[in-house]
KOLLUMDO-81042 format. One line per 5 residues: number of its first residue (from 1); their letters; for each residue y, z, x of N, C-alpha, C, O. Coordinates in steps of 0.001 Angstrom, whole numbers. Atoms other than C-alpha are relative to their C-alpha. Example, Ala and Ser with C-alpha at 12.3 -4.5 7.8 and 13.67 -1.06 7.14 Angstrom:
1> AS> -1190/0/890/-4500/7800/12300/1200/0/900/1181/665/1936 ~ -1190/-60/-820/-1060/7140/13670/1090/730/-770/2198/899/-261 .
***
This chain:
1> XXXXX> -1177/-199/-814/-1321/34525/91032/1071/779/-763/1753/1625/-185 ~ -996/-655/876/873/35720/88295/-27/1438/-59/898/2202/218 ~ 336/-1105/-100/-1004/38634/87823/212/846/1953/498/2037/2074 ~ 146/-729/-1204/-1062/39676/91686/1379/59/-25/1488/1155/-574 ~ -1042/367/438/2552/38980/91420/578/1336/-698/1189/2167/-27 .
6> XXXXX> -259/-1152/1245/3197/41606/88292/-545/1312/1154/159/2284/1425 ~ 382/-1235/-589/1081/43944/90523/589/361/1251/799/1540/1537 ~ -1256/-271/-1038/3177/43720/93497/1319/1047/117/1726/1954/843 ~ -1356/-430/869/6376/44186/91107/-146/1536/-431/534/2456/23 ~ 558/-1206/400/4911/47008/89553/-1299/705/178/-2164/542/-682 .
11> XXXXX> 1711/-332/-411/1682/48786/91133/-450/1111/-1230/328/1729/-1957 ~ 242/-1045/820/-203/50990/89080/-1324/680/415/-1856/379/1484 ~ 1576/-458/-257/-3595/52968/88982/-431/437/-1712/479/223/-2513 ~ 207/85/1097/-5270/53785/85711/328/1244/-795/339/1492/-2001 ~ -621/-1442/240/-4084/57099/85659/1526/70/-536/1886/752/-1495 .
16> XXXXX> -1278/235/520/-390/56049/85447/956/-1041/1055/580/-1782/1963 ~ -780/1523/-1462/2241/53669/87619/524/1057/605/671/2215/214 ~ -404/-802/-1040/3507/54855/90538/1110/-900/223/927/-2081/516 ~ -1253/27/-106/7085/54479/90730/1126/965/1356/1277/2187/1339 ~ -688/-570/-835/9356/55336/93666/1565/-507/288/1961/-1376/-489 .
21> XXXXX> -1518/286/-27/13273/54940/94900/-175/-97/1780/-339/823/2581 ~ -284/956/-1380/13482/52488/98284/1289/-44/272/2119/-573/-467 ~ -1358/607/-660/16398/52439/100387/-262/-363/1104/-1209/79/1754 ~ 113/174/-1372/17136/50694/103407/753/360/663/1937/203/366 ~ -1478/-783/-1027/18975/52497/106324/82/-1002/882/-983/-1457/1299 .
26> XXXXX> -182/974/-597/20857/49790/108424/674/761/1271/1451/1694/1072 ~ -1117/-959/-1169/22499/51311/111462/1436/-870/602/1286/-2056/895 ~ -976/679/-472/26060/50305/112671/279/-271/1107/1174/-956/1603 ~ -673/-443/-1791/25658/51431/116231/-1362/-318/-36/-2076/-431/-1033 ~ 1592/108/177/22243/50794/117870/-55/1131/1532/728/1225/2476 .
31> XXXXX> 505/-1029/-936/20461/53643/120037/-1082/294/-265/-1529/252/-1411 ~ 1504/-709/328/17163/55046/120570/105/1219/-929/1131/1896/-861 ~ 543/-1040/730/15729/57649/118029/-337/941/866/-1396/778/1472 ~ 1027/-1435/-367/15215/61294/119546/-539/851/-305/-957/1761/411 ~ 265/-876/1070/14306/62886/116959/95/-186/-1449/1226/-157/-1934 .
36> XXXXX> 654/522/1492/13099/62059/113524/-574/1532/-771/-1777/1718/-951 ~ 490/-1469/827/12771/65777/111642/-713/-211/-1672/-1317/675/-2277 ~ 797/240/968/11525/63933/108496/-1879/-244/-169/-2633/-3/775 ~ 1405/217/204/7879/63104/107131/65/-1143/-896/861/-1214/-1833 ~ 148/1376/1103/6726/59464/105515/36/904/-1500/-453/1990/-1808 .
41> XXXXX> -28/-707/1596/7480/60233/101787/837/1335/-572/1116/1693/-1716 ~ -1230/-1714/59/9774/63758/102252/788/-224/-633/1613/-986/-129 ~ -1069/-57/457/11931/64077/99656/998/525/517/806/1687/874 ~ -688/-467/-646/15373/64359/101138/1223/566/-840/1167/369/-2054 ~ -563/-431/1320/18168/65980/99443/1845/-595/1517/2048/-890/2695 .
46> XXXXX> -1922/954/-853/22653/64629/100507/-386/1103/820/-1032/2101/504 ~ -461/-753/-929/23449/66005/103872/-933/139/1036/-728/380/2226 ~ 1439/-399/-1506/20032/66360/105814/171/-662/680/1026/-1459/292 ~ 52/532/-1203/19645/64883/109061/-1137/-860/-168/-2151/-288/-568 ~ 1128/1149/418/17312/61787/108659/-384/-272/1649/-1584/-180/1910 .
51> XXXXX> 677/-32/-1359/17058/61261/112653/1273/57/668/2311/-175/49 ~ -746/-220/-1357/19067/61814/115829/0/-1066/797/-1060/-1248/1397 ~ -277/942/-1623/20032/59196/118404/687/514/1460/1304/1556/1682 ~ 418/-302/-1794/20085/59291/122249/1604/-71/-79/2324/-961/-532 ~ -2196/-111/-404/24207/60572/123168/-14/-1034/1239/873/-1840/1523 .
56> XXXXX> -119/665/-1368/23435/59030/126254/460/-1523/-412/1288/-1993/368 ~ -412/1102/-100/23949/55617/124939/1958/-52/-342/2702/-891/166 ~ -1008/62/188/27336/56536/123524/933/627/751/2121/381/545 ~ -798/-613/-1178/28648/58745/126507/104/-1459/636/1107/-2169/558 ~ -320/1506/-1037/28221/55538/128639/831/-1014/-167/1353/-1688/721 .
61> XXXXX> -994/1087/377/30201/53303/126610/1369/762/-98/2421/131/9 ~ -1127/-695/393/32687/55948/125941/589/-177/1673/1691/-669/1917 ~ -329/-25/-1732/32866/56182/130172/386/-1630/166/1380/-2079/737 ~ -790/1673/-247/33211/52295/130069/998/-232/-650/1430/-1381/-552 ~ -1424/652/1152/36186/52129/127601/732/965/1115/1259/285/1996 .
66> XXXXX> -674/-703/-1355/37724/54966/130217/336/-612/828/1483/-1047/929 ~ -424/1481/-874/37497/52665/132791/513/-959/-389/1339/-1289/462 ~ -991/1079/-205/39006/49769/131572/1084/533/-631/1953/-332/-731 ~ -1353/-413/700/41809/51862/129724/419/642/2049/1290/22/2659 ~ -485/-178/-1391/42321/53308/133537/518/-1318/899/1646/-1399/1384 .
71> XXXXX> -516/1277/-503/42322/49714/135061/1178/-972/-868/1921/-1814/-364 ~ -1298/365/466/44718/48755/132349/977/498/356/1844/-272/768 ~ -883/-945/-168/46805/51325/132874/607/-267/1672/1774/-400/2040 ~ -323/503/-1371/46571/50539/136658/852/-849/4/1892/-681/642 ~ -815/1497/80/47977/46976/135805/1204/44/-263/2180/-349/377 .
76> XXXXX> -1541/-275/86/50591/47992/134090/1272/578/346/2463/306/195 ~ -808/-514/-900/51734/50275/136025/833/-302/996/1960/140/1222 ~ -530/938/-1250/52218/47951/139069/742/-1301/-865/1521/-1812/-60 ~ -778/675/769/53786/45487/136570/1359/241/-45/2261/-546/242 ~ -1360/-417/576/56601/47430/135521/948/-97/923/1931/-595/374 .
81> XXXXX> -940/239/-1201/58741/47352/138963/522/-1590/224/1565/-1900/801 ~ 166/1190/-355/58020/43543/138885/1188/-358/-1500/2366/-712/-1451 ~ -709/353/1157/59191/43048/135215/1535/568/-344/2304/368/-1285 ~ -1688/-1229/-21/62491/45684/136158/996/-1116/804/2161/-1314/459 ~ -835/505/-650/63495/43197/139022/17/-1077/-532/917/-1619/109 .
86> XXXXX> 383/1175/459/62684/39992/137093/1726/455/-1393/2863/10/-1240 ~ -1192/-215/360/65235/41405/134427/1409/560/471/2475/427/-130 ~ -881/-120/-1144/67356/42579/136952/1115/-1419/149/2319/-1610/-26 ~ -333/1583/-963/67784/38874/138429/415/-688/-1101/1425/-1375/-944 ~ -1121/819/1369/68612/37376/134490/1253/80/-44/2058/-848/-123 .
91> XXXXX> -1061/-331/819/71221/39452/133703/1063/-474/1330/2273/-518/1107 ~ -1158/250/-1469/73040/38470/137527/696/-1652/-5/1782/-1999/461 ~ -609/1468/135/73702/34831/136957/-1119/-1222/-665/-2254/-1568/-337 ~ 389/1090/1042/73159/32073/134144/-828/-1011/839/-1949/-1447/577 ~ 793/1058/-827/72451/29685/137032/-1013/367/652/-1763/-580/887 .
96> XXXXX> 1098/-369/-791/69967/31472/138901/-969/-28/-865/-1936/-602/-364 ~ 917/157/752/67866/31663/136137/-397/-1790/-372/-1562/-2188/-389 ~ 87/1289/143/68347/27852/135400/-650/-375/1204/-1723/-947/1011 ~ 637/330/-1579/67409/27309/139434/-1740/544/-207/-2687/-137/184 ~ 1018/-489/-65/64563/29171/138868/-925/-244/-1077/-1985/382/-1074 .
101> XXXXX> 476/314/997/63446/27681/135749/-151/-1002/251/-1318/-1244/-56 ~ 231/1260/-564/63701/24204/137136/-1033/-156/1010/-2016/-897/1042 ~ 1413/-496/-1187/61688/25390/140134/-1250/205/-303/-2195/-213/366 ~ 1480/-366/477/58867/26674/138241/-567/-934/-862/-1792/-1048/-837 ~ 719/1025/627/58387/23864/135816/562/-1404/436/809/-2169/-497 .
106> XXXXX> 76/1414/-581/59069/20675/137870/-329/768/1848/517/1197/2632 ~ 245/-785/-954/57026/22150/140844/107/-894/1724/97/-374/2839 ~ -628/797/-810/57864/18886/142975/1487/-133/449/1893/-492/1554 ~ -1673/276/-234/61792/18866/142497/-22/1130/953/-970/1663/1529 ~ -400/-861/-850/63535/21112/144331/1827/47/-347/2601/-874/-611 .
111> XXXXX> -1464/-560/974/67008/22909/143124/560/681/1337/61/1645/1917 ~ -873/-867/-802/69882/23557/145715/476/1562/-759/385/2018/-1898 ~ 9/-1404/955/70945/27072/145441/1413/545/-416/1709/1472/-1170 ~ -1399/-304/529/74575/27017/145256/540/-549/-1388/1455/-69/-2056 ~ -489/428/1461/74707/24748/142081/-1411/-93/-834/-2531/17/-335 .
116> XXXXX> 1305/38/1315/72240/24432/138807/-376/-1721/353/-955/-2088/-670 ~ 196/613/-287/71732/20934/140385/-1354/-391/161/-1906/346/978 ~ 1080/-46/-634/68534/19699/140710/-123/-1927/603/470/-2830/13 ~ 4/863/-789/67680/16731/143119/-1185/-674/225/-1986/101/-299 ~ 1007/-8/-518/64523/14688/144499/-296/53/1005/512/-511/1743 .
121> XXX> 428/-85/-1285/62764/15359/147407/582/-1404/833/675/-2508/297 ~ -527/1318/-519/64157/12870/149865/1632/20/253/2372/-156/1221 ~ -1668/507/621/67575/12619/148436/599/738/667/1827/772/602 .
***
């Protein structure tokens, strides 16, 4: 075992060892291969093209980030009129905001509208 082991580690033939330089290519993005211009064993030299992937997978996602930057954009758009009259209605009176703050988090009470008063149903 030791020996098969050693020969694993280091192969040889009787002629001389055969020695080579392994890398592994990991990919960050994943897509089909369309093209592979290398050969098993091709020495490659910096800069060559080792293989090509399919655009098609990255047009599509690029078209889906479009779309939801458009439907954001939609949102916010229709937002902004809402968030204009909402600060609008602060800056008009201390109490209205208090009325309306009472209103929204005690969703049972109920707040006359001439005073910051709030009351219970019934009463």
């Amino acid at each position: 075992m030791l020996k098969y082991r050693a020969y694993i580690n280091n192969p040889w033939t009787r002629d001389g060892q055969v020695r080579a330089q392994v890398i592994q290519v990991a990919p960050r993005v994943s897509a089909p291969i369309v093209n592979l211009p290398i050969r098993d064993d091709q020495l490659v030299k910096a800069g060559e093209v080792l293989f090509e992937l399919d655009r098609r997978t990255f047009e599509a996602a690029l078209e889906q980030a479009r779309a939801n930057l458009e439907v954001t954009r939609y949102g916010f758009d229709a937002m902004t009129p809402q968030v204009a009259e909402a600060e609008a209605g602060v800056g008009q009176s201390p109490s209205a905001s208090f009325v309306l703050a009472v209103t929204v988090s005690a969703g049972c009470m109920r707040c006359s509208s001439s005073s910051p008063r709030v009351t219970e149903p019934g009463r």
